[in-house]
C-alpha positions in Angstrom: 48.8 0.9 73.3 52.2 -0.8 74.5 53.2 -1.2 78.3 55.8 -2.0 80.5 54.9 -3.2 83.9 58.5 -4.3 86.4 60.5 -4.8 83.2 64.1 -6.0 83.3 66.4 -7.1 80.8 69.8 -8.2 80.4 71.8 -9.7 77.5 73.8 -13.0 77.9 77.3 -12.1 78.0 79.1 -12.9 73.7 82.3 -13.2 75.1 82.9 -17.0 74.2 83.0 -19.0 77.8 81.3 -16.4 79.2 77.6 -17.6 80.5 77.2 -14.1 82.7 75.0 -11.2 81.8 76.2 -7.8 80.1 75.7 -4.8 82.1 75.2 -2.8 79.0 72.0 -2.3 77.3 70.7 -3.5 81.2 66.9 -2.0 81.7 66.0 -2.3 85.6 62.4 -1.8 86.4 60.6 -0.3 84.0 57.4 0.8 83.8 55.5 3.1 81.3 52.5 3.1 78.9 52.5 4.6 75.7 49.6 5.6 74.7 47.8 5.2 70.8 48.5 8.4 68.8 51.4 9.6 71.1 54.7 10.7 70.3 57.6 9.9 72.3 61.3 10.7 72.4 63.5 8.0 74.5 66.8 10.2 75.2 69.9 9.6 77.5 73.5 8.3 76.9 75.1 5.8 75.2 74.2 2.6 76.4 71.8 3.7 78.9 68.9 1.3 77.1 67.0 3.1 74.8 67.7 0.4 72.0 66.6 -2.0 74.6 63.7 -0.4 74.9 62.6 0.1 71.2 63.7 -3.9 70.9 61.1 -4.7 74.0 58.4 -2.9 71.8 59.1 -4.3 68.8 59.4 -7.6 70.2 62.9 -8.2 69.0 62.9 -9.2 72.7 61.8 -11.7 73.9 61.7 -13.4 70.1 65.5 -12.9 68.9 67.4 -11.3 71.3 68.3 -13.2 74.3 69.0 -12.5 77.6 67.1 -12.5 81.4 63.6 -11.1 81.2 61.2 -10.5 84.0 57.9 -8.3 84.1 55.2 -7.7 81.2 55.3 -6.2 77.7 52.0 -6.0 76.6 51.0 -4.7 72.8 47.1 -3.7 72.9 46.4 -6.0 75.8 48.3 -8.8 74.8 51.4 -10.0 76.3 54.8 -9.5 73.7 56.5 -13.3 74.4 52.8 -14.7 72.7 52.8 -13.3 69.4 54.9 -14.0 66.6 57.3 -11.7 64.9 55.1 -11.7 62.1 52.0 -10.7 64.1 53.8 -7.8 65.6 55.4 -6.7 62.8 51.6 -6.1 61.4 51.2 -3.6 64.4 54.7 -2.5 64.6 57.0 -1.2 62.2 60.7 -0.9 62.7 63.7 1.4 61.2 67.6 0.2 63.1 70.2 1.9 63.6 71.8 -0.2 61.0 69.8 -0.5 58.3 71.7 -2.9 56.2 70.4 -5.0 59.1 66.7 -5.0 58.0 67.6 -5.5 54.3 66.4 -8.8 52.4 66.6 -7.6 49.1 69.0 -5.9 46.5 67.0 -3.6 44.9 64.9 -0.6 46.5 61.5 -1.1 45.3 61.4 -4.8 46.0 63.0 -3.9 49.7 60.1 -1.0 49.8 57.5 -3.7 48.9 58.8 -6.7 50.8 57.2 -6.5 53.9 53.4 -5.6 52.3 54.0 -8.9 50.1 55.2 -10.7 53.1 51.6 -10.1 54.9 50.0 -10.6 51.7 48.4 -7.2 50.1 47.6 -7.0 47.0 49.5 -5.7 44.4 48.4 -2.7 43.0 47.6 -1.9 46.7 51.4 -2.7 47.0 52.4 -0.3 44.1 50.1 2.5 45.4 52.0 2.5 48.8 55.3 2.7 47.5 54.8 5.1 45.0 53.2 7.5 47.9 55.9 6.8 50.7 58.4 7.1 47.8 57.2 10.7 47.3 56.8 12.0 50.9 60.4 10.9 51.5 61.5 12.7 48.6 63.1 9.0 47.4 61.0 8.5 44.0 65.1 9.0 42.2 66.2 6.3 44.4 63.3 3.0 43.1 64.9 0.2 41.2 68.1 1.2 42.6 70.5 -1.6 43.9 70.7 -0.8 47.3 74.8 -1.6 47.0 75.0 1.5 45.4 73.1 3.8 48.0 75.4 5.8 50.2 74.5 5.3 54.4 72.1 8.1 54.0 69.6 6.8 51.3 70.1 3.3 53.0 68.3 4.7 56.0 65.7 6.4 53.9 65.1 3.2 52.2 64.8 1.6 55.8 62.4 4.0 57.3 60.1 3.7 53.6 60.1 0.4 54.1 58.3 0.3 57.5 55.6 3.2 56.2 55.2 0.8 53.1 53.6 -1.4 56.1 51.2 1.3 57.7 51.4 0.2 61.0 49.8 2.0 63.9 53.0 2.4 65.7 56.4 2.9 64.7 59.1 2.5 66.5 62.6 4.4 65.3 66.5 3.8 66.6 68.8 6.6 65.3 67.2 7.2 62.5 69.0 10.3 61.5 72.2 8.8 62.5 73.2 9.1 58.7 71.3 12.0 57.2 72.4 14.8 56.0 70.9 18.0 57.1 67.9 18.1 54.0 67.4 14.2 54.4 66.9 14.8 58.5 64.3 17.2 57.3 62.7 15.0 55.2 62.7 12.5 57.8 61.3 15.4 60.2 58.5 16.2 57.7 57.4 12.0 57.6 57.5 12.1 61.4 55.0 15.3 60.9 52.8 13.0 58.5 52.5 10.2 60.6 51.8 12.4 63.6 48.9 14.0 61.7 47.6 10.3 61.0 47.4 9.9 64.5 50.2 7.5 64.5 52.0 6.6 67.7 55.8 7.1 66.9 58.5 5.9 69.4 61.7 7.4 68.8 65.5 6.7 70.0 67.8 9.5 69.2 70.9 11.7 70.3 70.0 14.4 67.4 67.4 16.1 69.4 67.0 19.5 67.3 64.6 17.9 64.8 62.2 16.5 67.5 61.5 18.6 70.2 58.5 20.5 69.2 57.2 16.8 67.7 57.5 15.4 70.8 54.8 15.1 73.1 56.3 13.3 75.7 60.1 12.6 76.7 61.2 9.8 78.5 65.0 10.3 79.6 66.9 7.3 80.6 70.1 6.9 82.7 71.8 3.5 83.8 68.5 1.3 82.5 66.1 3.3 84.7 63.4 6.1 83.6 65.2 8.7 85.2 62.7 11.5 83.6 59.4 11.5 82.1 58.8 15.1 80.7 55.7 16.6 78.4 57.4 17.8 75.4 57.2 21.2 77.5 58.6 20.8 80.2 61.3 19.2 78.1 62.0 22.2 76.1 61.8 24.3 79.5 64.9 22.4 81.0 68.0 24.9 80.9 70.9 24.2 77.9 73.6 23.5 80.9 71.1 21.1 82.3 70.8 19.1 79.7 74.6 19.3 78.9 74.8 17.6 82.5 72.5 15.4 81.5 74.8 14.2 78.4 72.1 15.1 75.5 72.7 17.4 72.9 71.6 20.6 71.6 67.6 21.3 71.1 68.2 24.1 68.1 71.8 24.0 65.9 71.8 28.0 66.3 73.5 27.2 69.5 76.5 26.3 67.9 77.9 29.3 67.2 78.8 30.0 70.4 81.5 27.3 70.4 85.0 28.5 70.4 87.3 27.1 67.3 90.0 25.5 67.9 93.1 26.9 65.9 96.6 24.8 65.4 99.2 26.2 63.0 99.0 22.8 61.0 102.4 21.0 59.3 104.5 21.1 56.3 104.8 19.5 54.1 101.1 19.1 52.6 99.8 16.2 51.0 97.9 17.2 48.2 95.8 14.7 46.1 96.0 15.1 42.4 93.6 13.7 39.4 91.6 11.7 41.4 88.7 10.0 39.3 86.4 7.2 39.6 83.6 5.7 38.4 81.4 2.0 39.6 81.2 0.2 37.4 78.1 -0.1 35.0 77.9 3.7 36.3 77.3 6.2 33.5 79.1 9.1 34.7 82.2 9.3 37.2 81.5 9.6 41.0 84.3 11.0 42.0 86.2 13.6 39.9 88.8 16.0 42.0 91.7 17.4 40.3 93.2 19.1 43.5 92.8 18.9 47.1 95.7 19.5 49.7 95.6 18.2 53.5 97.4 19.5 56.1 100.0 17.2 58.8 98.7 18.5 62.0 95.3 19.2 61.2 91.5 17.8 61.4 89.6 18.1 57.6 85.6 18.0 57.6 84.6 16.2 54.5 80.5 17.6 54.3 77.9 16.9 51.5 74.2 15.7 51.2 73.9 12.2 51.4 75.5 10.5 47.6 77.8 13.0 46.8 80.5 11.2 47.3 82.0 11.9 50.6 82.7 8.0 50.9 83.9 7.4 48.1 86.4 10.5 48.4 87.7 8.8 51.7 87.9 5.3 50.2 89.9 6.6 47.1 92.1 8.5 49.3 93.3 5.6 51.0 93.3 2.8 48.6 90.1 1.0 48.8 89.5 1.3 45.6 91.2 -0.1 42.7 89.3 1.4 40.0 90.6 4.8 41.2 93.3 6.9 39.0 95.4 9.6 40.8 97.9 9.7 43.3 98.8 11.5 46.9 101.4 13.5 47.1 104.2 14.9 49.3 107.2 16.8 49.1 107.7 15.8 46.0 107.0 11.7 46.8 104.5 10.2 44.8 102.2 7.6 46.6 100.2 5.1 44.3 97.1 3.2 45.5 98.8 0.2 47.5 101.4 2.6 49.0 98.4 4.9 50.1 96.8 1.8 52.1 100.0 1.6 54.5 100.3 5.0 54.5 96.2 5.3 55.6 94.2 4.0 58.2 90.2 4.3 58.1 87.3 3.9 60.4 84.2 2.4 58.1 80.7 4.0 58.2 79.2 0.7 59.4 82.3 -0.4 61.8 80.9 -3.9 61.7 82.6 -4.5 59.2 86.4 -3.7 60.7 85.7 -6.0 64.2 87.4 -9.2 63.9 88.4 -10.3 67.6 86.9 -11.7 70.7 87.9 -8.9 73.0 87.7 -5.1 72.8 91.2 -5.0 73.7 92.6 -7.6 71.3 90.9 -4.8 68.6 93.1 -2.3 69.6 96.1 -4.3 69.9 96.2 -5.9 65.9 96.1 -2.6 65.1 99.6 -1.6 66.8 102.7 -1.2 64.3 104.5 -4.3 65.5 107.3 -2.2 66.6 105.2 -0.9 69.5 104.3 -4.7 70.7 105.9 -4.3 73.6 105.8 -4.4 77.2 104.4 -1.4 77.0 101.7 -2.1 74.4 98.9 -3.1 77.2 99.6 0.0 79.1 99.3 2.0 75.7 96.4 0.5 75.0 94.8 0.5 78.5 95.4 4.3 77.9 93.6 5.1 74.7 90.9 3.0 75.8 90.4 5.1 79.2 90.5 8.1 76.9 87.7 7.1 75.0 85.8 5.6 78.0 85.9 1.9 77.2 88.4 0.3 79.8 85.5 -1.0 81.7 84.6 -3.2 78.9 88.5 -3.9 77.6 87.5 -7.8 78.3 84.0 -7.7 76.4 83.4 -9.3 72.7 83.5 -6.3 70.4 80.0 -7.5 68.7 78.4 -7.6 72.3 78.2 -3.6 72.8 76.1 -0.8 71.3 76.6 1.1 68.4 78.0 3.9 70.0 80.8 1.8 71.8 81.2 -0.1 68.5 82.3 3.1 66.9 84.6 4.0 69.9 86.6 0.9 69.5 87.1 1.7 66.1 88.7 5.1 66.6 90.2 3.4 69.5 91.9 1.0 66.8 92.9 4.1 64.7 94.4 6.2 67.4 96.6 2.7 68.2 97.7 2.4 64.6 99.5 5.4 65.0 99.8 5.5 61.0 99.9 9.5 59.6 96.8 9.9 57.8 93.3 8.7 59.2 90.6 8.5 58.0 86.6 8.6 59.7 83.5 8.0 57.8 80.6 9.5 60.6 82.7 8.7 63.5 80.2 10.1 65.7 76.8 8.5 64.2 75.0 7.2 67.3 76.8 9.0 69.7 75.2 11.1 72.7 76.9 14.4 73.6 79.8 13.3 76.2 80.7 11.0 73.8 80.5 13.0 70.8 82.9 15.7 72.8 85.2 12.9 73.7 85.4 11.7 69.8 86.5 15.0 68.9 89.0 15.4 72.0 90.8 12.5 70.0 90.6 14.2 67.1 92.8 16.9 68.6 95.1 15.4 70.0 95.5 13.5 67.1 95.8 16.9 64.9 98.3 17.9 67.8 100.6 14.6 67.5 101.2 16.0 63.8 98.7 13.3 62.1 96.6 14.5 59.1 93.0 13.8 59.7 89.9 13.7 57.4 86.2 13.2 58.7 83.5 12.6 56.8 80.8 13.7 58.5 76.9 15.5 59.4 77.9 16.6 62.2 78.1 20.1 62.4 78.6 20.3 66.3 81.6 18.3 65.7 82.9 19.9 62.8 83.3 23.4 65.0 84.5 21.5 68.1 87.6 19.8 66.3 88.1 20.9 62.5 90.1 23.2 60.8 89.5 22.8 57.2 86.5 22.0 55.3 85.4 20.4 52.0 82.8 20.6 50.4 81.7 17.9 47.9 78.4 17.5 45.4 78.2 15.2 43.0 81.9 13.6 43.1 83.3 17.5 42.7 85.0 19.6 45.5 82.7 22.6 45.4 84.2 24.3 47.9 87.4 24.3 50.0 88.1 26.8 53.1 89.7 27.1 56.3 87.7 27.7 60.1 89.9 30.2 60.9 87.1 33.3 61.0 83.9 33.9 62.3 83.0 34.4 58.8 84.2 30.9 57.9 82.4 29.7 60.7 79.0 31.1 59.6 79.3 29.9 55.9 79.8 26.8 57.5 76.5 26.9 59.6 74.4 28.4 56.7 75.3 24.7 55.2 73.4 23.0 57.9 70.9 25.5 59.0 67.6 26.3 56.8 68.9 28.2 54.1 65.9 30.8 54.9 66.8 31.4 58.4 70.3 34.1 58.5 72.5 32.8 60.9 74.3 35.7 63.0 76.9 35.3 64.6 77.9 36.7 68.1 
């Protein structure tokens, strides 16, 4: 059993000079108990302190992160700030939002087996476990794989194996679908169902609310650091759609999307179109990426979709340079643009956006990515601008590393929409992102379309896909599979048959 008596929590400040407190991530107050074999579902916003929360149960506070903490966390009794890390961690297991952030190894099986040989087990006790979570995640094809070579997606799976390798009596999970494809969030869905039946308790953070709600037994929704609800799973599901809207949380079933009006822009000329594009990793035996033709429209938003390693990355890193292995070349209007040319002509928001934050301040980010051109005495106000558009002027003065996730990937696309360079790129831009924010990602994405830039999005996201996109791609296996427009309803249902169970007919309205 863990509980929360008077708990507040906030983060020292990580902008350098800067010995105040952060207001995000702030918990004020709380109180709850969560009882053994109970599942709950922490819900709200972006930065309203769910990942707090998880962090006070796993005792990642008080033991790494640090900040001011008053009131009592207590795990089966005993207060939190007493045990070790290692003594929770028996009792605890833990998937991030990041997983590359819980990796100590570079191969899957040893990272499966780590924390088991950490606390000791025996080894063909070891081996047993991994070969059985291996096979209820559906992740047997992914052991003795280097985990460099695992798209987002399996990463996570990896991640949440790792802490059922462990068989802790509570598990506690941060956007753990924040990467999945539609069959791997089932998968996920059907572990949650396993451990439930165990009588597991299972804490969850998520925005992706359509795979949990009948799992759920309890609902805790937070707003501004506070328990602002605390629902059965129930009365939860009772709550009207509009309410929830208000409430900034998204859908409970995906069949609600098709009542979502398309956008439709007459696009630009001329296309680019991308021509004998091959690659292969090295030590690879076959090519990941093979696609002869693809054409992109100026003026237009391009979902790239595909289960999780079929090359959606790889498609977007190719496209814009990354890669130097890669053979083919962009085209346009008869120009031919070879790799380097493609990297000043591109501009690409990362999966795991740590990797692209280099500054000290939110709004230094935005600003190295201005053409130099636009460096003016106007390039504050122009930045001030796109950051009040994607609701991160408040925090223009905070260190970049200091926010969530969610923010994180805002600053990103912030940086993007600055660079003001004609073809961007997004790999999950809205991963970790609640459903103001989500709408307000794909807002930009419009108005990008609108400004004449060409837009590609790899993403899971099917709310977002209808909200902002006008083409789709379909990749499997490094191959386009399929390539079609949004204009129809038609379209539009093809599109939701991809995401929805296969065995349910969608009909549309």
């Amino acid at each position: 059993m863990i509980e929360c008596k008077n708990v507040s929590f906030s983060y020292y400040s990580s902008h350098e000079g800067d010995k105040g407190l952060q207001e995000d991530g702030t918990l004020r107050n709380v109180s709850c108990t969560i009882a053994d074999g109970s599942f709950v579902l922490l819900c709200g916003a972006s930065g309203c302190g769910k990942t707090t929360l998880t962090r006070l149960f796993n005792g990642l506070i008080p033991h790494y992160y640090e900040g001011e903490l008053s009131g009592q966390i207590l795990l089966d009794g005993k207060e939190c700030k007493d045990l070790s890390l290692f003594d929770i961690s028996g009792k605890v297991g833990s998937v991030f939002q990041n997983p590359r952030s819980q990796f100590f190894n570079v191969d899957t099986t040893s990272e499966l087996a780590f924390g088991a040989e950490n606390h000791g087990l025996p080894e063909q006790e070891i081996r047993d476990r991994v070969r059985r979570v291996a096979g209820q995640l559906n992740i047997t094809g992914l052991l003795d794989r280097s985990l460099f070579s695992l798209s987002g997606g399996e990463k996570q799976k990896i991640a949440c194996g790792s802490a059922a390798v462990m068989e802790p009596e509570i598990f506690v999970f941060d956007e753990p679908s924040s990467n999945l494809d539609v069959s791997a969030t089932r998968e996920l869905r059907e572990l949650l169902k396993i451990l439930k039946t165990q009588g597991k308790t299972v804490i969850i953070a998520e925005h992706r609310l359509y795979y949990l709600h009948d799992l759920a037994d309890r609902v805790l929704y937070l707003k501004d650091g506070e328990i602002k609800g605390d629902y059965t799973g129930e009365e939860f599901t009772a709550i009207p759609e509009p309410v929830r809207e208000q409430m900034g949380l998204r859908p409970l079933t995906l069949f609600s999307l098709k009542h979502i009006a398309h956008i439709k822009r007459a696009g630009g000329n001329p296309l680019w179109e991308m021509r004998g594009f091959h690659f292969a990793y090295p030590k690879s035996s076959r090519e990941s990426l093979c696609v002869e033709k693809a054409v992109l429209a100026p003026g237009s938003v391009t979902a790239v979709i595909g289960h999780n390693g079929a090359g959606k990355t790889t498609f977007s890193r190719c496209l814009c340079g990354l890669e130097k292995r890669c053979r083919g070349s962009l085209y346009r209007d008869g120009e031919q643009y070879n790799r380097k040319q493609r990297m000043k002509l591109c501009y690409i928001v990362m999966q795991d956006v740590n990797h692209q934050l280099f500054t000290e301040s939110v709004i230094e980010e935005v600003l190295i990515s201005m053409p130099k051109d636009a460096m003016d005495l106007e390039g504050n106000s122009r930045v001030d601008a796109i950051l009040e558009e994607m609701d991160l002027l408040d925090l223009k003065d905070c260190h970049p590393m200091g926010l969530s996730g969610g923010q994180k990937q805002r600053v990103a696309i912030a940086s993007a929409v600055a660079s003001e360079r004609p073809v961007i790129l997004f790999d999950e831009p809205t991963s970790g992102l609640d459903l103001f924010h989500m709408r307000q990602v794909a807002d930009a994405m419009n108005r990008l379309a609108e400004s004449g830039k060409t837009v590609v999005v790899v993403t899971h996201d099917p709310e977002f896909i209808v909200r902002c996109c006008d083409q789709v791609i379909y990749i499997e296996n490094g191959y386009v599979i399929e390539d079609y427009s949004l204009e129809s309803s038609a379209d539009k249902e093809h599109l939701l048959r991809f995401f929805l169970d296969n065995n349910k007919e969608v009909q549309m309205q």
